[in-house]
C-alpha positions in Angstrom: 2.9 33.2 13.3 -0.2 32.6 12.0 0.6 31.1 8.4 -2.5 30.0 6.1 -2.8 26.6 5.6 -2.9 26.9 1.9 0.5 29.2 2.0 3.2 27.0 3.1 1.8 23.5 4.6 5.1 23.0 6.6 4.9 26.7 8.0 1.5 25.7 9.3 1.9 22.1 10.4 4.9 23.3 12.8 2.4 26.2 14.1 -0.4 23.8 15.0 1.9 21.5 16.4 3.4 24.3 18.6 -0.5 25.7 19.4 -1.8 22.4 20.3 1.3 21.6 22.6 1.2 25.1 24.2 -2.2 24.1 25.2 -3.7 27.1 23.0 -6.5 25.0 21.8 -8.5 28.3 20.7 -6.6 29.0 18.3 -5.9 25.9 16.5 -7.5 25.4 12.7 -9.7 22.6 13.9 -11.2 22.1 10.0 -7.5 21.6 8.5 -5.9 19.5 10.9 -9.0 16.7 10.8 -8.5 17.1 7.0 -4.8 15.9 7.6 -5.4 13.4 10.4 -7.7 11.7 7.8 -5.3 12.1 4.8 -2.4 9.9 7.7 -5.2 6.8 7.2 -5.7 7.4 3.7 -1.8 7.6 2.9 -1.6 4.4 5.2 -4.1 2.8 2.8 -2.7 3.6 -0.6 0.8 2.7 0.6 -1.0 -1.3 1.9 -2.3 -1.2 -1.9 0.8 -0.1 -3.7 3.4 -2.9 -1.6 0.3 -5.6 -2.2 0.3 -4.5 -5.9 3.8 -4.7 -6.5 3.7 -8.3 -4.4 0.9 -9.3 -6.7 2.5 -8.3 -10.0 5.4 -10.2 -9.5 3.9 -13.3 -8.5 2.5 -13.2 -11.5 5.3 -12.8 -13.5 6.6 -15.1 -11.4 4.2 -17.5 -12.6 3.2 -16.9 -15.6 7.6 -16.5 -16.6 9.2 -19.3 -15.4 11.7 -19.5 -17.4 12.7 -15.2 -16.8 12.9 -16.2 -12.9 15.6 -14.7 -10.6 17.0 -13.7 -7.3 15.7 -9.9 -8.3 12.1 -11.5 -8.4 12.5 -13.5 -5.4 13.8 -10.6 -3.5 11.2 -8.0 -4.6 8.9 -10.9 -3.8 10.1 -11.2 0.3 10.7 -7.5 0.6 7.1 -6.7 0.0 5.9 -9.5 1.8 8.3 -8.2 4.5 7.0 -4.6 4.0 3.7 -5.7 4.3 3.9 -7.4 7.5 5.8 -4.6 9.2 3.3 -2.3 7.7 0.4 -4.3 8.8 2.0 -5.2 12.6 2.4 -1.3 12.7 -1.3 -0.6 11.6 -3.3 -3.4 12.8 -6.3 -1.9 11.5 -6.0 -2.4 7.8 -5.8 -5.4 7.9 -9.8 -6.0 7.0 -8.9 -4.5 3.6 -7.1 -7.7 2.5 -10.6 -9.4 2.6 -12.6 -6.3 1.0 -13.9 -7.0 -2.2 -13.4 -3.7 -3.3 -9.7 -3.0 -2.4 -8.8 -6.6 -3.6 -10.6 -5.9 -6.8 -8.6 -2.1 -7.4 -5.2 -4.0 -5.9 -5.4 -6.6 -8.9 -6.4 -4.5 -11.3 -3.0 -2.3 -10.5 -1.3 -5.6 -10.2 -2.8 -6.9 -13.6 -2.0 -3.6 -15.3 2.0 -3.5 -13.8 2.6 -7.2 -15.3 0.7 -6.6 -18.8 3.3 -3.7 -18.9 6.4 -5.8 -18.1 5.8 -8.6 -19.4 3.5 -8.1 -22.8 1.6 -10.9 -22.0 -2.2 -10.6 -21.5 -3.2 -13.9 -20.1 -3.6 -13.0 -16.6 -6.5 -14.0 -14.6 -9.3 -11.6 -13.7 -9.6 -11.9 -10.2 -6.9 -12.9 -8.1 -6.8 -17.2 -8.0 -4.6 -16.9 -4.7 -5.4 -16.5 -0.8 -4.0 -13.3 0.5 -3.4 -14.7 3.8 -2.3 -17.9 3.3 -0.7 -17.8 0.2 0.4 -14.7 -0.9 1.7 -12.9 2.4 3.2 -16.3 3.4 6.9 -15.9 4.0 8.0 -18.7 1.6 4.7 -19.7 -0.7 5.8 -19.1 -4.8 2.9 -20.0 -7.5 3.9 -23.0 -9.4 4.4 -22.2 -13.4 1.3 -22.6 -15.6 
């Protein structure tokens, strides 16, 4: 027992876990496991931003390709939304993030970037022109073609 952290993360994960249900609380690695209890929210975080990217980009192709519309589009389109609400109902506490300037402003910029890339087109709006809440998480809400 007694692997370093930086030798073999599984090793060491199983160790603490076994340490801090034994009750042996001296001899946990305090340091390390507050590193990864912090990098479980930060994980939560990126994964919120990836689903809302995807969910972004294809509204916008969506949109801005009417006539390239589908049932793969429409699908991708409710799973993430799906995804997103499970994701959200299991950690209630990112939700604030969908209002954050910030992580709006980095999610569109992701989402901007995926549908330049699969779509060629680079007419897209700078900022997002739709509500999160009640337009883009809502279970049956599609942007009308420009």
């Amino acid at each position: 027992m007694n692997t370093p952290y930086s030798t073999d993360i599984y090793a060491w994960a199983n160790e603490q876990a076994a340490l801090l249900r034994a009750g042996r609380f001296a001899e946990i690695d305090v340091a390390h496991i507050a590193e990864e209890i912090e990098d479980v929210g930060k994980s939560e975080q990126r994964e919120l931003a990836s689903r809302m990217s995807v969910l972004l980009a294809h509204l916008l192709k969506w949109q801005y390709q009417p006539e390239r519309r589908g049932a793969s589009w429409q699908c991708t389109i409710r799973a993430q939304r799906k995804e997103l609400a499970y994701h959200l109902d299991d950690t209630p506490s990112l939700r604030p993030k969908l209002s954050e300037p910030r992580w709006l402003d980095m999610v569109w910029t992701k989402a901007l970037a995926q549908a330049i890339t699969e779509t060629g087109l680079n007419c897209f709006p700078e900022v997002c022109p739709w509500q999160i809440d009640d337009e883009v998480l809502s279970t049956n809400w599609f942007p009308d073609a420009l």
